[in-house]
LOLUM-320441 format. One record per residue (C-alpha): residue number from 1; x, y, z. Coordinates in Angstrom, 2 decimals. Last residue first. Layout:
N
> n;px;py;pz
> NUM;X;Y;Z
...
***
This chain:
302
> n;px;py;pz
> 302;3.81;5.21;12.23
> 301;-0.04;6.61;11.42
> 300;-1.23;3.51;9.71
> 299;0.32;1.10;11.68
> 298;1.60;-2.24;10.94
> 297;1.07;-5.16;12.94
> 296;1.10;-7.87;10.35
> 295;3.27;-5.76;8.56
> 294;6.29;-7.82;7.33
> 293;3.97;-10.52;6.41
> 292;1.56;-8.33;3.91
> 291;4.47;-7.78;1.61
> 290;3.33;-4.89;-0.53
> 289;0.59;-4.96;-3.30
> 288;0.38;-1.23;-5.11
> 287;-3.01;0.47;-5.32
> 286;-1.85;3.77;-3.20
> 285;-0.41;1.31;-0.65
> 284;-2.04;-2.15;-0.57
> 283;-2.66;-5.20;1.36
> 282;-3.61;-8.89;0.19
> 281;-5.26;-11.72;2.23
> 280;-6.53;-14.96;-0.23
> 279;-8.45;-16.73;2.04
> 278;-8.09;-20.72;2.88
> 277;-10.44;-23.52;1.79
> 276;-8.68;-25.27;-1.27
> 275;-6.93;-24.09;-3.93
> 274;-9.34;-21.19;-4.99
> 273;-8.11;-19.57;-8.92
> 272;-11.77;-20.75;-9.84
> 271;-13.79;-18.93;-7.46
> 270;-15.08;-19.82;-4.21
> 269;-13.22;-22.09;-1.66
> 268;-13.86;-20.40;1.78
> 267;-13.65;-18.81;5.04
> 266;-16.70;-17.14;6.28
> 265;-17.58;-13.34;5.89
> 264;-16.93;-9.95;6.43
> 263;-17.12;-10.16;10.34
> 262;-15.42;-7.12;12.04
> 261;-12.71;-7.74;13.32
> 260;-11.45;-3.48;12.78
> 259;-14.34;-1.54;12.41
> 258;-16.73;-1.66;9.17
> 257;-18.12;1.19;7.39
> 256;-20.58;-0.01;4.92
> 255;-20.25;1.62;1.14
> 254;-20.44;-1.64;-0.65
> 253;-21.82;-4.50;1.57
> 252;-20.99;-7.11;3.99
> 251;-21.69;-10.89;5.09
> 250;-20.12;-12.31;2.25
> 249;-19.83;-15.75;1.96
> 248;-17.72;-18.66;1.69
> 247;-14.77;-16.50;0.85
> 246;-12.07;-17.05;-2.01
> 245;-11.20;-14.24;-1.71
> 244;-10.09;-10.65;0.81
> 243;-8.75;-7.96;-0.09
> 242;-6.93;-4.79;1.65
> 241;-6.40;-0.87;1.48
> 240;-4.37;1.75;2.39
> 239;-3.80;5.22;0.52
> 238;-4.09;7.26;3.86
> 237;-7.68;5.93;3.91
> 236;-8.47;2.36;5.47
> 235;-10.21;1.45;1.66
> 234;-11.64;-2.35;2.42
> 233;-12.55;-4.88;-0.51
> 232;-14.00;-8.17;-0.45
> 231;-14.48;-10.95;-2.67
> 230;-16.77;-14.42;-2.76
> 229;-14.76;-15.73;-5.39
> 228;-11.34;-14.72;-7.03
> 227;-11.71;-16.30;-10.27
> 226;-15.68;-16.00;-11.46
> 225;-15.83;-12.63;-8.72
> 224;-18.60;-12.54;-6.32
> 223;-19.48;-9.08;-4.20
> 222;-18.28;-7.03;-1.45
> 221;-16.65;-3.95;-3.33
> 220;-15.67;-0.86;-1.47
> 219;-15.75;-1.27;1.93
> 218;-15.28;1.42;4.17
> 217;-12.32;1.03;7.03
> 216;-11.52;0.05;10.20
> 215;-8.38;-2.26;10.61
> 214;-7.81;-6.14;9.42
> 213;-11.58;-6.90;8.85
> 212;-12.46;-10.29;9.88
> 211;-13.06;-13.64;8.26
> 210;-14.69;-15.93;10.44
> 209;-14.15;-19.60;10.45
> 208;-12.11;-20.43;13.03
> 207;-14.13;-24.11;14.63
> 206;-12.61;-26.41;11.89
> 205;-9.11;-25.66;13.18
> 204;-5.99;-24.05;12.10
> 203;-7.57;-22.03;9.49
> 202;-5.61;-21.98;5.74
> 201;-4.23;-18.77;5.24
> 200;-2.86;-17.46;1.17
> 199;-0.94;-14.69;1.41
> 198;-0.74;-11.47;-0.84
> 197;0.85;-10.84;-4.42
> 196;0.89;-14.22;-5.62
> 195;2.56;-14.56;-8.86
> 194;0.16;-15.95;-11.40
> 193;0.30;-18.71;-14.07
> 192;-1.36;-20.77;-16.99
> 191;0.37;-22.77;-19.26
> 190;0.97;-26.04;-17.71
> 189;-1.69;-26.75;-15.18
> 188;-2.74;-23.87;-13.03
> 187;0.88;-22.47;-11.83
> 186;0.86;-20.56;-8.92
> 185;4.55;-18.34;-8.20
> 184;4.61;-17.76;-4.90
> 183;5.67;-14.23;-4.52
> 182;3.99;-13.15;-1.18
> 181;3.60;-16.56;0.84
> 180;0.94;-19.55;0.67
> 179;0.53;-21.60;3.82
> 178;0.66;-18.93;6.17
> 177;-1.55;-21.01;9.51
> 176;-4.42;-19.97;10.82
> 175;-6.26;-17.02;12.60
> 174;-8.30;-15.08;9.99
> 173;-8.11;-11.32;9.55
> 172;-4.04;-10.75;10.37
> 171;-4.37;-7.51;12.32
> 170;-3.57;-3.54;11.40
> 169;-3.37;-0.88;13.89
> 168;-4.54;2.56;12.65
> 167;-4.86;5.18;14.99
> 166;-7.94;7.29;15.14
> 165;-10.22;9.18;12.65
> 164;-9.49;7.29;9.68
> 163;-10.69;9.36;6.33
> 162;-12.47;6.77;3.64
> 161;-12.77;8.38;-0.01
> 160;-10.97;5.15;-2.44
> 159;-12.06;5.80;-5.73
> 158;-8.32;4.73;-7.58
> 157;-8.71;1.22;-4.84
> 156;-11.90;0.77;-7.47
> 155;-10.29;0.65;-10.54
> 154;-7.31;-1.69;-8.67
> 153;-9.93;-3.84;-8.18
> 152;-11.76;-3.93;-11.84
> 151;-8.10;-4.71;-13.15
> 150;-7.07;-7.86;-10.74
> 149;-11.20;-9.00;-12.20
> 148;-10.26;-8.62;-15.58
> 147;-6.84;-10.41;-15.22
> 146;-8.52;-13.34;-13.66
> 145;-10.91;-13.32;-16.18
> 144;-8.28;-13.58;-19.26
> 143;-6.58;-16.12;-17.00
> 142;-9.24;-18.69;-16.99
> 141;-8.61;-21.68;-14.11
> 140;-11.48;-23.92;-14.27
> 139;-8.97;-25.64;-11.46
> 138;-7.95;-29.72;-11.91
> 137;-4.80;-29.19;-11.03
> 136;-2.19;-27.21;-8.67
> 135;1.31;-26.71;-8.82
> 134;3.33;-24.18;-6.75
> 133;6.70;-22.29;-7.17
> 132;8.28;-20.88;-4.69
> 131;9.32;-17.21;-5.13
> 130;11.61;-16.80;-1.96
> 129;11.96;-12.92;-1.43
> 128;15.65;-11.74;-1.00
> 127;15.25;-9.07;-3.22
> 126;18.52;-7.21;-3.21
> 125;18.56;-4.27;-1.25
> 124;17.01;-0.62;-3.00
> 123;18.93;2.57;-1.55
> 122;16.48;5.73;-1.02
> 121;17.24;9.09;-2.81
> 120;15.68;12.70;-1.90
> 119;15.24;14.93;-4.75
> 118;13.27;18.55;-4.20
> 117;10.36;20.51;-6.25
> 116;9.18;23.70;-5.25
> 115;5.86;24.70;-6.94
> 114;4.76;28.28;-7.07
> 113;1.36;29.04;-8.30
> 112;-1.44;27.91;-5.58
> 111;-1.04;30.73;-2.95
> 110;-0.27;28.78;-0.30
> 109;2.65;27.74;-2.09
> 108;2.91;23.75;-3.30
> 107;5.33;21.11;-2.53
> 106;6.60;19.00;-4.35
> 105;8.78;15.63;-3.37
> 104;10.80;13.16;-6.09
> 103;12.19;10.23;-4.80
> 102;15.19;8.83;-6.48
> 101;16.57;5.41;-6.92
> 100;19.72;4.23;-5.67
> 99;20.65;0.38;-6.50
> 98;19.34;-2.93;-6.70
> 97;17.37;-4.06;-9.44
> 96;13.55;-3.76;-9.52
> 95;10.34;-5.17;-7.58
> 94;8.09;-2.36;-6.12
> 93;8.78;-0.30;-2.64
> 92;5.22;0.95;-2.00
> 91;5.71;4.40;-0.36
> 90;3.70;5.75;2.68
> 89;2.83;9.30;3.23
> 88;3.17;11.89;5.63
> 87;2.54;15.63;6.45
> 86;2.85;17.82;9.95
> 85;2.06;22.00;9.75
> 84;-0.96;21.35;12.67
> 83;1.10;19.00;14.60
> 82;1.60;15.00;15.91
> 81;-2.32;14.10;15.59
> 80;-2.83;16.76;12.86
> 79;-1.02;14.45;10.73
> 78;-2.08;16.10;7.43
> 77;-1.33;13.82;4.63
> 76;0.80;13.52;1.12
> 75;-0.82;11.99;-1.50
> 74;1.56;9.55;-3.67
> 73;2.14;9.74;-7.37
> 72;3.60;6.77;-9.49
> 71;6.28;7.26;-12.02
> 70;8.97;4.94;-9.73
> 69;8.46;7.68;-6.57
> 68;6.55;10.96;-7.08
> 67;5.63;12.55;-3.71
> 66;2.96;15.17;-3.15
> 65;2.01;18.54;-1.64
> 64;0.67;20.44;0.70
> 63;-0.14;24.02;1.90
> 62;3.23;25.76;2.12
> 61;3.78;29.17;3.39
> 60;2.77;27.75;7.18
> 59;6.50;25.91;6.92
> 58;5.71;22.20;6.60
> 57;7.19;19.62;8.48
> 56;7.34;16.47;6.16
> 55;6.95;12.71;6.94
> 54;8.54;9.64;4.58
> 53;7.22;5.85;5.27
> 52;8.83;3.34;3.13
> 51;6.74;0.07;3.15
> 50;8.08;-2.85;2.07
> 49;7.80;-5.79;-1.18
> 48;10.83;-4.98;-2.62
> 47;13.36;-4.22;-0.30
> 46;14.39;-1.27;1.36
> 45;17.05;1.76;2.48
> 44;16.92;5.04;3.85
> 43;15.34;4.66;7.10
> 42;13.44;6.73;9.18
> 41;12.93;9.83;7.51
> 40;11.24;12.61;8.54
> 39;11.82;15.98;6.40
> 38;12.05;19.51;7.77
> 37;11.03;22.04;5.25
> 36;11.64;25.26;6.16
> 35;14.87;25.66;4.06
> 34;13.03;25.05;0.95
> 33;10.93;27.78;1.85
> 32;13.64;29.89;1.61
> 31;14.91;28.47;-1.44
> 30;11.59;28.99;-2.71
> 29;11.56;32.67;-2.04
> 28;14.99;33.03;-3.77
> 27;13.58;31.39;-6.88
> 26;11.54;34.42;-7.30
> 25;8.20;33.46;-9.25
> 24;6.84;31.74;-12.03
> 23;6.25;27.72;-11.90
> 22;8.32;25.19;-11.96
> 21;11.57;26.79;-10.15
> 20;13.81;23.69;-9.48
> 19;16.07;23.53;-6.41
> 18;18.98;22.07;-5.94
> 17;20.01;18.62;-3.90
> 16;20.87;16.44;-6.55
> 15;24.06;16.05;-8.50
> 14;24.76;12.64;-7.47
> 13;21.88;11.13;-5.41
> 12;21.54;12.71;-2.12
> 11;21.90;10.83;1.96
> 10;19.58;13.20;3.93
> 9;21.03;15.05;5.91
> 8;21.29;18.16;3.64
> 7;17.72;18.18;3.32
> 6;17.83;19.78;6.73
> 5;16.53;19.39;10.63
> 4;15.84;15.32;9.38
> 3;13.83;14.25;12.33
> 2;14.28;10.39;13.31
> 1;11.38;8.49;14.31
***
């Protein structure tokens, strides 16, 4: 990873770069602080659907902080593996137009009531994701309940309490073949339809059936859904999470703490928004989907 030594290396927005005093205080102390900060960057550009990973080096005058990026806030989080004054987070990169778009970082004072704000900027490609479009019938497909049941989840990822204490390496959790991809659009007869925000994996032989946890985690809701099925949920901490449907059965429960392959359950076709017998995989950053495929070997801590 690539250490920013100044703010100045980083590639601004027009007019950015200065220093806001929020609070009360000498704006010359911030400034100092400002200059403190060392930022880690790795890439300044993305497409919808990724992970943007941004680290900070925090002078011992500055406790913590958070990021602001498209209205929604991200933790920041001690990476005492690398360094006792080391920070990072992990940005969900939504669907929008191409262009620069800002990313606002604060930081607070150890002593609670100075905030130093500062404006990075990260260029949005073009998305190049292929939104096919799929057609299935006969489904009891309801879409008020499948909207109830997309809302009760992302409820539960705003509770999410698990703290890894090692390395996070992520795995697919069934072994099988991608036959549904992040942005298919599903259409359940002719009025109802969904864009997929995970994958959909159908097994590649009778004998892989288990459906395994991706990383370690604690689940958070193991129970049946009308839509989504036999459902599972897993918080990783650091603002990660994934889901499992559409499972056979669930062979977990709320508040367990799982390790990575761990059994949750056996592949299925429960729920009315099932196609067949494949799981529904998503992932999430700080309760936004990303595109599972590009990180099938994602870390948590890179």
């Amino acid at each position: 990873m690539q250490i920013m030594k100044s703010v100045r290396q980083l590639r601004w927005l027009a007019g950015t770069g200065l220093l806001m005093l929020l609070a009360g205080g000498c704006a010359s102390l911030q400034e100092r602080l400002a200059q403190k900060i060392e930022y880690i960057m790795p890439k300044d550009e993305a497409s919808p659907g990724d992970v943007l990973p941004l680290g900070f080096i925090l002078p011992e005058e500055i406790k913590g902080g958070y990021v602001v990026f498209f209205d929604k806030k991200y933790r920041i989080f001690p990476r005492r593996d690398l360094g006792a004054r080391m920070y990072a987070t992990s940005l969900a990169v939504p669907k929008t137009d191409p262009g620069d778009y800002p990313i606002f970082c604060y930081f607070k004072t150890v002593t609670g009531k100075k905030i130093i704000k500062e404006e990075l900027a990260v260029q949005i490609l073009p998305d190049f994701i292929e939104r096919r479009v799929d057609k299935v019938k006969g489904r009891k497909f309801n879409s008020e309940a499948y909207m109830r049941e997309r809302i009760k989840i992302q409820e539960n990822l705003r509770r999410t309490t698990y703290r890894p204490k090692r390395k996070q390496d992520f795995t697919l959790p069934l072994g099988g073949e991608v036959v549904s991809t992040f942005g298919t659009i599903r259409k359940y007869g002719e009025k109802a339809e969904v864009a997929l925000e995970g994958i959909e994996i159908k097994s590649v032989s009778a004998s892989i059936v288990d459906v395994n946890a991706a990383a370690d985690g604690k689940v958070i809701i193991a129970e049946y859904f009308s839509m989504l099925g036999n459902v599972v949920l897993i918080d990783h901490g650091l603002s990660f999470a994934t889901l499992y449907c559409h499972l056979r059965n669930v062979e977990v429960k709320a508040s367990q703490t799982v390790l990575r392959g761990d059994r949750l359950g056996l592949v299925g076709n429960s729920g009315g928004a099932s196609v067949g017998k494949r799981l529904y995989y998503q992932l999430f950053v700080s309760g936004s989907p990303i595109n599972v495929q590009r990180y099938t070997d994602i870390s948590i801590f890179e």
